[in-house]
SEMAR-980390 format. One record per residue (C-alpha): residue in one letter; z, y, x. Coordinates in nm, 3 decimals. Example, Ala and Ser with C-alpha at 12.3 -4.5 7.8 and 13.67 -1.06 7.14 Angstrom:
2
   residuo        c3        c2        c1
         A     0.780    -0.450     1.230
         S     0.714    -0.106     1.367
***
This chain:
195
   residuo        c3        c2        c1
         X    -3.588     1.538    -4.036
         X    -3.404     1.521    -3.707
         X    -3.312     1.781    -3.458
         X    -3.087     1.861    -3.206
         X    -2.714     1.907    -3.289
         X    -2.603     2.000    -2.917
         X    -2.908     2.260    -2.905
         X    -2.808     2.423    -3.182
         X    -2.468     2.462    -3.072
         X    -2.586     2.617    -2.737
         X    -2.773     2.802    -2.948
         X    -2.479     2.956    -3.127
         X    -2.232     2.985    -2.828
         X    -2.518     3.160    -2.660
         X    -2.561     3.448    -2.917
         X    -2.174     3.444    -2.956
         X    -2.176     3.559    -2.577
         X    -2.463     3.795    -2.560
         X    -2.264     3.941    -2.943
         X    -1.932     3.986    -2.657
         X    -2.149     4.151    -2.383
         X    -2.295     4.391    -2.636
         X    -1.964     4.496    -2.756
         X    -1.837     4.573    -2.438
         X    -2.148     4.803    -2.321
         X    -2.136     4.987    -2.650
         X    -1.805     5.079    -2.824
         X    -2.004     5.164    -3.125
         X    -2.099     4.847    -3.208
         X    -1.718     4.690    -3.209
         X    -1.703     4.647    -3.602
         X    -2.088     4.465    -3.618
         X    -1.913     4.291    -3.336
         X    -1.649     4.129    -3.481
         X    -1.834     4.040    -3.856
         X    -2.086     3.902    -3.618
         X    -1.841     3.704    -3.417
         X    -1.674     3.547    -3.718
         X    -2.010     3.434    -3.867
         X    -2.091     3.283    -3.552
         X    -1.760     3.121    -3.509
         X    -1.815     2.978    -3.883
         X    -2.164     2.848    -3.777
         X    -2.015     2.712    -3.477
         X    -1.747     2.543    -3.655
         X    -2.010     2.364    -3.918
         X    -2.202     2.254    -3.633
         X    -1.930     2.091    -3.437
         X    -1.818     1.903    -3.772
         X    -2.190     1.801    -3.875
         X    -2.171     1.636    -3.495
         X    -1.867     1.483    -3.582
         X    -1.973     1.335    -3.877
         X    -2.309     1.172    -3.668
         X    -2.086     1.045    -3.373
         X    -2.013     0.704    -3.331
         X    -1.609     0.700    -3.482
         X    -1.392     0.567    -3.267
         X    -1.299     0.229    -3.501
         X    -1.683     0.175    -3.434
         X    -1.635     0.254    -3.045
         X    -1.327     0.012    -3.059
         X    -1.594    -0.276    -3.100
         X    -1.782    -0.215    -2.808
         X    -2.037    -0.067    -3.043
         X    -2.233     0.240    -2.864
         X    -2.506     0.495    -2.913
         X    -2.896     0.347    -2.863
         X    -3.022     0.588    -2.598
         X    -3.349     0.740    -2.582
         X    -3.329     0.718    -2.965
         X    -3.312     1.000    -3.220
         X    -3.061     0.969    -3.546
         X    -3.216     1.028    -3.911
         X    -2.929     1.199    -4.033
         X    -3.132     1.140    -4.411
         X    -3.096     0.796    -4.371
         X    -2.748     0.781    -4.230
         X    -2.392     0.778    -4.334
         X    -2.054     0.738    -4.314
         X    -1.713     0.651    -4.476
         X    -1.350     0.743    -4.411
         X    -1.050     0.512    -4.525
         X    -0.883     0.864    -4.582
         X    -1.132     0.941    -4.874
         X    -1.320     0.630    -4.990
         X    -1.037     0.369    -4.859
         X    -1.189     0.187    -4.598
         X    -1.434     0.287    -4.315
         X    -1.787     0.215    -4.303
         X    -2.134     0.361    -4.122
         X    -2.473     0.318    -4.133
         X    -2.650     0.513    -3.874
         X    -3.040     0.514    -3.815
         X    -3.245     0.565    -3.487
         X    -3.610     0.594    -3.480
         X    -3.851     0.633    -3.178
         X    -4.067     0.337    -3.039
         X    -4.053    -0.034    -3.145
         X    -3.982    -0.143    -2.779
         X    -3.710     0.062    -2.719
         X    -3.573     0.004    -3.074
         X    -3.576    -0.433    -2.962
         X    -3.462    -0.324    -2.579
         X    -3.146    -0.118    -2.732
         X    -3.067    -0.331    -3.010
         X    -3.037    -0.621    -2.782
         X    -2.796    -0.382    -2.515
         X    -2.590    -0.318    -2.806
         X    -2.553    -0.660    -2.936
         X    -2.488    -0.799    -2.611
         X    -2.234    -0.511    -2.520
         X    -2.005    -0.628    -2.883
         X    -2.069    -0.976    -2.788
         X    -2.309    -1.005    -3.161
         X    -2.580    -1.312    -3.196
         X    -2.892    -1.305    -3.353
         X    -2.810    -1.396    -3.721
         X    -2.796    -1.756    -3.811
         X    -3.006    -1.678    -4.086
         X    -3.312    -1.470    -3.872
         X    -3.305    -1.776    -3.610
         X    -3.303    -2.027    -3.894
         X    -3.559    -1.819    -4.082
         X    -3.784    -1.792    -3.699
         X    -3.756    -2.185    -3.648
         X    -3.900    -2.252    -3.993
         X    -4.188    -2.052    -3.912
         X    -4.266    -2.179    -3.592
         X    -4.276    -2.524    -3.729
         X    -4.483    -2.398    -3.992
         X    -4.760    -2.203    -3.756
         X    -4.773    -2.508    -3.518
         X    -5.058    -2.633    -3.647
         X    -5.250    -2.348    -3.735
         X    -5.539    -2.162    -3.563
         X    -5.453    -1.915    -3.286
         X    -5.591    -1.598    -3.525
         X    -5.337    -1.711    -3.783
         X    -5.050    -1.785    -3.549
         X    -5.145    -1.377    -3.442
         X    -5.060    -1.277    -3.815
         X    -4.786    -1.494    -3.808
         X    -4.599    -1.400    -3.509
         X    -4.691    -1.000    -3.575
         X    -4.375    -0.977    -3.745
         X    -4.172    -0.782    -3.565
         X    -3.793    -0.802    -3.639
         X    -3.434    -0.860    -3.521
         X    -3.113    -0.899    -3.717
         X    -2.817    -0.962    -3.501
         X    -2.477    -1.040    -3.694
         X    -2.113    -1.126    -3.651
         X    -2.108    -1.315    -3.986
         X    -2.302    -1.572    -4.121
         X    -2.425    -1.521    -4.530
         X    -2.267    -1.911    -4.565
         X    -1.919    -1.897    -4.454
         X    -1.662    -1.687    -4.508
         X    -1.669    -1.365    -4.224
         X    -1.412    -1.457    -3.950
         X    -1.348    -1.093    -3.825
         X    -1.199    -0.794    -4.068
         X    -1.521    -0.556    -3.959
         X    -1.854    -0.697    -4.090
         X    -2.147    -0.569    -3.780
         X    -2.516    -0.583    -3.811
         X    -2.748    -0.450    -3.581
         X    -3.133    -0.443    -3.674
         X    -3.503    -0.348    -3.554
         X    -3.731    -0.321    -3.871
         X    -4.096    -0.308    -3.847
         X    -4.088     0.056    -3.879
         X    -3.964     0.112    -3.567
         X    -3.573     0.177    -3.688
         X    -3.284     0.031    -3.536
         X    -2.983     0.062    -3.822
         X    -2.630    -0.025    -3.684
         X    -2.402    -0.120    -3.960
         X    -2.017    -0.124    -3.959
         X    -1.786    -0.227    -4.254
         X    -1.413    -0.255    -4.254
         X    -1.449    -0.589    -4.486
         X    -1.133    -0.633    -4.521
         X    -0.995    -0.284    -4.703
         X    -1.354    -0.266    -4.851
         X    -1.225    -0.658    -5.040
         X    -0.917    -0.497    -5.116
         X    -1.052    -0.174    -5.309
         X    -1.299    -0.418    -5.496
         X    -1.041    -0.704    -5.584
         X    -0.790    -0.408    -5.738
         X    -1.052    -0.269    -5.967
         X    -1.122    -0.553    -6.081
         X    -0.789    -0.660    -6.207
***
């Protein structure tokens, strides 16, 4: 379920003001007013760290990576890890809205960080455009009703040049997934527990 983090922020700071103007026209009300305030400032508080934990970090921002626009984040679906607490940073974010705008942003985005389409999803396209060229037009329909994108700054057959692993991705759903790992720490962590 998504919603609006900056609405219900407004919403908050807006009933935190209207809380101030009420204590000021009635005296009375000045103890209400401040357990009020404090639970809104809590609220407030929450809010502005569940925003923080949905923004694009700044290690992430670093690699020309940015926010698809016009797109709305499934905060179920999406995640993130600190080097602080896990030992090496990582995110997964997901945006749904409309297939186009999914394949129009993903490709923004992956030109923007200077990411190709995966070796693997063009070698995977060729094969099946060799394979359909023969086929009836209906078929070819089927065929080329597929609608996905990987782009990649690795390739699954070498080793990864660069210490943060990107992949940016329109599924058939209609979700565009950005993901970011900090490969290098991430080998590290792995390689010591497993001595």
């Amino acid at each position: 379920m998504s919603f609006s983090l900056s609405a219900c922020t407004q919403n908050v700071q807006d009933n935190l003001h209207n809380a101030a103007w009420t204590v000021k026209t009635n005296v009375q009300n000045t103890t209400e007013y401040i357990a009020e305030k404090i639970a809104l400032e809590e609220k407030l508080a929450l809010l502005e760290a569940q925003k923080q934990k949905f923004s694009l970090p700044s290690w992430v921002k670093k690699l020309n990576i940015t926010t698809p626009e016009g797109m709305t984040l499934d905060q179920n679906s999406s995640y993130q890890t600190t080097e602080e607490v896990e030992g090496f940073n990582s995110m997964r974010f997901v945006y749904t809205w409309d297939y186009n705008l999914a394949m129009k942003q993903a490709e923004i985005i992956a030109k923007k960080a200077w990411i190709k389409v995966s070796e693997e999803f063009q070698l995977a396209q060729d094969a099946l455009k060799k394979m359909w060229a023969n086929t009836s037009s209906q078929l070819k329909e089927l065929a080329w009703d597929l609608k996905w994108i990987v782009y990649t700054n690795y390739s699954l057959t070498k080793d990864p040049e660069s210490d943060q692993i990107i992949s940016i991705s329109v599924e058939e759903d209609w979700t565009l997934e950005i993901v970011v790992t900090d490969r290098k720490n991430m080998q590290n962590i792995v390689s010591n527990k497993i001595q």
